[in-house]
C-alpha positions in Angstrom: 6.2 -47.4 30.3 4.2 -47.0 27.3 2.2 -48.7 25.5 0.1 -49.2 22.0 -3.4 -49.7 21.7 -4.9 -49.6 17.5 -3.6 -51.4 14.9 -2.8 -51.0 10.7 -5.7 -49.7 9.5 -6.8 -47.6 12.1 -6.1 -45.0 14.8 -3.0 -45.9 17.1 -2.6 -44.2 20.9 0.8 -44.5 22.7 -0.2 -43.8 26.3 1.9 -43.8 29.8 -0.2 -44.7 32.4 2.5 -44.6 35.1 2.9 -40.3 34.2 -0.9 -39.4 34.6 -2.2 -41.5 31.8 -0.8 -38.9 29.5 -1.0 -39.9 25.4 2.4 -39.3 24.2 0.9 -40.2 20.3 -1.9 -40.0 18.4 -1.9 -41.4 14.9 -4.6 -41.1 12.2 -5.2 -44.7 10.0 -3.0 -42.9 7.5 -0.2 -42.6 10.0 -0.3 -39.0 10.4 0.5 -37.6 13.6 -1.6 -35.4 15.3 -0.1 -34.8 18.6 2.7 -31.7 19.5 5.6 -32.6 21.7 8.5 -31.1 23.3 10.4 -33.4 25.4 11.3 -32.3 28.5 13.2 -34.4 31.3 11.6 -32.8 34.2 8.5 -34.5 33.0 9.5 -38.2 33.9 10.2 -36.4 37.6 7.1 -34.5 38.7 5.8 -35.9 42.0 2.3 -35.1 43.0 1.2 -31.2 43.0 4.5 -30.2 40.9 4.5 -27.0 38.9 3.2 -28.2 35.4 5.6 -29.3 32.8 3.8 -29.1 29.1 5.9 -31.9 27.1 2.5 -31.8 24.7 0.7 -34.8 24.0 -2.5 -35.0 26.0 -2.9 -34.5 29.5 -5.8 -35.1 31.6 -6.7 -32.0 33.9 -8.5 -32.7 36.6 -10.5 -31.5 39.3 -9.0 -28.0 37.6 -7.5 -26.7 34.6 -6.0 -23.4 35.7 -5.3 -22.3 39.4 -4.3 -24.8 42.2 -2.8 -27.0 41.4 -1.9 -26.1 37.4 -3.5 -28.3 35.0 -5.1 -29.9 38.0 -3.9 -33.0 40.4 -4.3 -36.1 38.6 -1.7 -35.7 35.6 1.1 -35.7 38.1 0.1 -38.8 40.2 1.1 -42.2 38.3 -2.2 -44.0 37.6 -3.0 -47.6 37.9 -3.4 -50.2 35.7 -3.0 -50.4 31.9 -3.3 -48.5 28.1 -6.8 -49.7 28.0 -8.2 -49.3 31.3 -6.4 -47.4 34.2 -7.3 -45.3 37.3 -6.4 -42.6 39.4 -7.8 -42.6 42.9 -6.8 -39.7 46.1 -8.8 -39.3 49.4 -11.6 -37.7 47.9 -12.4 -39.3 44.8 -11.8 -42.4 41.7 -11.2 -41.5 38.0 -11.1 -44.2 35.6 -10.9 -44.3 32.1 -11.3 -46.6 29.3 -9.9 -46.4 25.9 -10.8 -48.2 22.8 -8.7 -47.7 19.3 -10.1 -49.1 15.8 -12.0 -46.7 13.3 -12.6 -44.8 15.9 -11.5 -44.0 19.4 -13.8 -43.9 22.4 -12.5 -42.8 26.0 -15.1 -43.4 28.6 -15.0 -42.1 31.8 -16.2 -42.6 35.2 -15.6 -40.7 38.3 -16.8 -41.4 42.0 -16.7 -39.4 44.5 -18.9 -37.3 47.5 -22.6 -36.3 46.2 -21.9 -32.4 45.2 -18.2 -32.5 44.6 -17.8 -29.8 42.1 -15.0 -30.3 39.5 -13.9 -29.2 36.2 -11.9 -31.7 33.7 -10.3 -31.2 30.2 -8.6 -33.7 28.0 -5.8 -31.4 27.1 -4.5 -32.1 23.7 -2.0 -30.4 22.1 -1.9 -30.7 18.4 0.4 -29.8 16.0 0.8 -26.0 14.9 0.7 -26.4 11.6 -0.1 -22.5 10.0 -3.1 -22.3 8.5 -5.1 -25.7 10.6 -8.9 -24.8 10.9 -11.1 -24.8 14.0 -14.8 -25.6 12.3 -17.5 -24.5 14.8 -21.2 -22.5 14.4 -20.3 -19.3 13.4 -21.3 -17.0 16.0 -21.1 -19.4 19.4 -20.6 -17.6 22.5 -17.4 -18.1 23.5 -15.3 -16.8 27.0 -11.5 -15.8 26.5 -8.9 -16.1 29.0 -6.0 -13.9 27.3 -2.6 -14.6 28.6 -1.3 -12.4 31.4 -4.2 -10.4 30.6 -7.9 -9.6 32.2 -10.2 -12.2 31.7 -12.9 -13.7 31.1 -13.6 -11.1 28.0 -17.0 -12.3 26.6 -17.8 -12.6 22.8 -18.8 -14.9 19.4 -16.8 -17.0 17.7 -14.4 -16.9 15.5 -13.0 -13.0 16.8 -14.3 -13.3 20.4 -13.5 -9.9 22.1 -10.9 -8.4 19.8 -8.2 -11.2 20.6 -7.9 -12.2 17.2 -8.9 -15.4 15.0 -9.4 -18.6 16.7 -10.6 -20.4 13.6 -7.3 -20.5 11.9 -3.8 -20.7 13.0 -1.6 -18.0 11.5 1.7 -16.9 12.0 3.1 -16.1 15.6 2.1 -13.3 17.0 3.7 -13.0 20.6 0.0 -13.9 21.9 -1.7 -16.8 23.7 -5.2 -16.9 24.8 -7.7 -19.6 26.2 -10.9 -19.4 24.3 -13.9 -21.4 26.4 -16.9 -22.6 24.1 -20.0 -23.3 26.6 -22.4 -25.7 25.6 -20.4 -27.3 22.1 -20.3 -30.4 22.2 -18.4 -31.6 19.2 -15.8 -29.7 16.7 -13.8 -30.4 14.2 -10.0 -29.6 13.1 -8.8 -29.8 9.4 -5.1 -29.3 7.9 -4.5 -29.9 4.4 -7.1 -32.7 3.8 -6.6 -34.6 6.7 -9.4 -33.2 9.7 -10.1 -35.0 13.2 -13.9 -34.2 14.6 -13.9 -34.4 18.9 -17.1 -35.1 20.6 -18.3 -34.9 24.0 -20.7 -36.5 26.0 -22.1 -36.7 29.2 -24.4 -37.4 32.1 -23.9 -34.2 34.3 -22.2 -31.3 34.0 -22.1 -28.6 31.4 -20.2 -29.4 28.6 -17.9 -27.4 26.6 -14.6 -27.1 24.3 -11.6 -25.1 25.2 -9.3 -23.7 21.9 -5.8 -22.9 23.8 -4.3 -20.5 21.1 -0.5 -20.0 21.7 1.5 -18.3 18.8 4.9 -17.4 20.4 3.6 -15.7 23.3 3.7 -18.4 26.2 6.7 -20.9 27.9 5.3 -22.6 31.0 8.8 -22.1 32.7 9.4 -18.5 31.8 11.8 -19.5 29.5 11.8 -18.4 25.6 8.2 -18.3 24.9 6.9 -20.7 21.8 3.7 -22.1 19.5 1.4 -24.5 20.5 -2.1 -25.3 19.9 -4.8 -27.4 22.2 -8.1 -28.6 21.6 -9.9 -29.5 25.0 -13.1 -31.3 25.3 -14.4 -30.1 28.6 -16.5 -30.4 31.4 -17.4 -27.1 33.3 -17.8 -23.3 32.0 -15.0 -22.0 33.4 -11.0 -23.6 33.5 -10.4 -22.2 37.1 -12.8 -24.2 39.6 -11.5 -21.9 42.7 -13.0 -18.7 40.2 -16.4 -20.6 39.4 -19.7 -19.4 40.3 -22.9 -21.3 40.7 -23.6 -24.5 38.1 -20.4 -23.2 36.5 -18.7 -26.7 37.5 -19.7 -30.0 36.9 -20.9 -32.1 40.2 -21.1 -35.6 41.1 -24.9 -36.3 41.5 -26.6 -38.0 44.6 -25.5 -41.6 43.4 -21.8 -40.7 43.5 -21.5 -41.4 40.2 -21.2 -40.0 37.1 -19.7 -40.8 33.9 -18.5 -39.3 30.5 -17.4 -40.0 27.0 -14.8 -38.4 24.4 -15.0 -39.7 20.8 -12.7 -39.1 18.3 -12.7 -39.6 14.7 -11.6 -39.3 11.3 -12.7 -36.8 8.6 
């Protein structure tokens, strides 16, 4: 079931707590939507560790992006609770997240589990595609690029990391799709037309990062007729594959078992 949280005014989430906690909408106070969706009825049926099934939106991915399982566990198992405050909890750990809607939105996190668990989470949101949407971030930040079905990680500086094209604004399809990994940034913003969004990040442990997933015609999760889509990922952990990571590359849960996170997003 979903449900509304925001009013007139301000920013309104629609958010489906019983399939992963996903955000189906995201609306601006003008009413603009910002979200990407392609409906998809093998969404409503994954059970836990399906293969992943992108209906857009935004996902959470978690304790993995990439690798196994796809887009991590906790997306596929229904979660607890309501639009405001739910949880997710398995044999070896309890995410919980709450959201607040107004002027702003504020999603804060918590996650307890074993001292040392290493992890790596992304809220996965797909925008829309809109040619010609801008990616603002320091001009020359080291960036790691994941290109699709290619070698990876290539290593380079934003906005043309390793030859794989522009990040910084969305052109025309291509037949490409790359995963671009921005280490240390802690806040961006996205502009199309004169509307913009600015994501931040913050937290108690962990590196923390932004992931730009670049998809211009050259990616269908099912093998099917590839198409465009565009994701913005706050993150936490330097690499999207937490089976691939090397040492302090993942987050951990500190000695207290505790740790906890934030993701703010706002207008202009």
């Amino acid at each position: 079931m979903v449900s509304v949280l925001g009013g007139p005014g301000g920013f309104r989430v629609a958010v489906d707590v019983r399939r992963g906690g996903r955000w189906d909408s995201l609306t601006g106070p003008g009413g603009r939507e910002w979200l990407w969706s392609r409906p998809d009825p093998r969404r409503a049926g994954v059970t836990p560790g399906a293969a992943f099934v992108d209906v857009g939106g935004v996902e959470e991915c978690f304790p993995t992006v990439v690798g196994e399982p796809d887009h991590g566990e906790v997306w596929a198992l229904p979660w607890t609770g309501d639009a405001a405050e739910a949880a997710v909890e398995t044999g070896d750990y309890r995410l919980s997240r709450r959201i607040t809607a107004g002027e702003r939105i504020t999603v804060d996190y918590e996650l307890r589990a074993k001292p040392g668990y290493p992890f790596v989470w992304a809220f996965h949101a797909l925008l829309v595609p809109e040619p010609g949407l801008r990616v603002e971030v320091p001009h020359g930040h080291p960036a790691r690029v994941w290109p699709y079905g290619g070698p990876g990680p290539l290593t380079g500086r934003w906005p043309r990391p390793a030859g794989t094209g522009r990040f910084d604004v969305l052109g025309p399809d291509d037949g490409g799709a790359a995963f671009c990994l921005l280490p240390g940034l802690a806040s961006l913003r996205v502009t199309t037309g004169e509307a913009a969004l600015r994501f931040g990040l913050e937290s108690e442990h962990g590196p923390v990062g932004f992931g730009v997933w670049r998809n211009l015609g050259g990616y269908a999760w099912d093998g099917g007729p590839p198409y465009r889509s565009f994701g913005v990922e706050p993150m936490l952990g330097a690499v999207h594959d937490r089976s691939q990571a090397a040492d302090g590359e993942t987050a951990a849960v500190p000695a207290s078992g505790r740790t906890t996170w934030r993701v703010v997003v706002e207008h202009g």
